[in-house]
N, C-alpha and C positions, 0 to 999 in steps of 0.2 A: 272735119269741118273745112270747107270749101276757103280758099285765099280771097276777102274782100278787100279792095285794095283802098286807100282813104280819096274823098272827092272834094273835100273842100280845103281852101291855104289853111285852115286851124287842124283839120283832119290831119292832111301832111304833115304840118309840123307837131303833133304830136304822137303821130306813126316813126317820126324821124326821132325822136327823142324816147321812143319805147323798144326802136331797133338798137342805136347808142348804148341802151342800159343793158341791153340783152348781149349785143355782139354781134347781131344778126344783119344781114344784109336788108331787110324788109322785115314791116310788122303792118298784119291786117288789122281790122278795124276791132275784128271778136274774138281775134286771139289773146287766152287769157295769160297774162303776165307768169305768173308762177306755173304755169302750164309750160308756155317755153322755158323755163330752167331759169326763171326770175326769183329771187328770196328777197327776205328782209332786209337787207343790207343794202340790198341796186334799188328796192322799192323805196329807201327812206332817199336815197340820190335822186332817184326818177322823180319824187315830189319834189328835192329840192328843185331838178332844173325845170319843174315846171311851173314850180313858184317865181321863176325869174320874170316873166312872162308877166304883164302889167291885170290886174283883176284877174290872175289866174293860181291864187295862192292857194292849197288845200294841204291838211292833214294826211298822213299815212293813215289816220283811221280812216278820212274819207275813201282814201287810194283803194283802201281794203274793201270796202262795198263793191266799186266796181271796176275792177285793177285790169281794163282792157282801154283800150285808144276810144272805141265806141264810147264807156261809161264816162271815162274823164272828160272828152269832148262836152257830152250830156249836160254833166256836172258845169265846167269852166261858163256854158251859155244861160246858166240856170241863178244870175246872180240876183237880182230880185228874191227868190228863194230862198238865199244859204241867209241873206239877212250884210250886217257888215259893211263894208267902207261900202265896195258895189251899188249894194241898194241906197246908199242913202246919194250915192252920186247917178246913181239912174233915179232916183225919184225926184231931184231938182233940189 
């Protein structure tokens, strides 16, 4: 798979906190987590530090659906959707 590199400030920093948990100097947008040499242990870190992050809190099971910078990205813009403090402060 080809290196997609991230394009937007939410992409980057969550491309930056997917290299952190790995070790890695860079992480592309569809590289899958456990693929690079990520387990259960850096993935339950990797949700926390991405829970830190204000409307970007998710589960390890979320994590697990789609445990790439793409899917979380996806996820974190989708908050209408998940339902939760989010929607009810985006819906007024």
């Amino acid at each position: 798979m080809e290196f997609e590199a991230p394009r937007t400030r939410r992409e980057k920093e969550v491309a930056a906190l997917f290299a952190e948990a790995l070790g890695v100097e860079r992480a592309g947008m569809r590289g899958g987590f456990f693929d690079r040499g990520g387990d259960s242990v850096l993935a339950a870190r990797l949700v926390g530090r991405i829970g830190e992050a204000p409307g970007a809190g998710m589960t390890v099971q979320e994590f697990l659906e789609e445990p790439a910078v793409e899917g979380v990205c996806r996820w974190i813009e989708r908050p209408r959707e998940r339902g939760g403090l989010d929607a009810a402060v985006a819906a007024g």
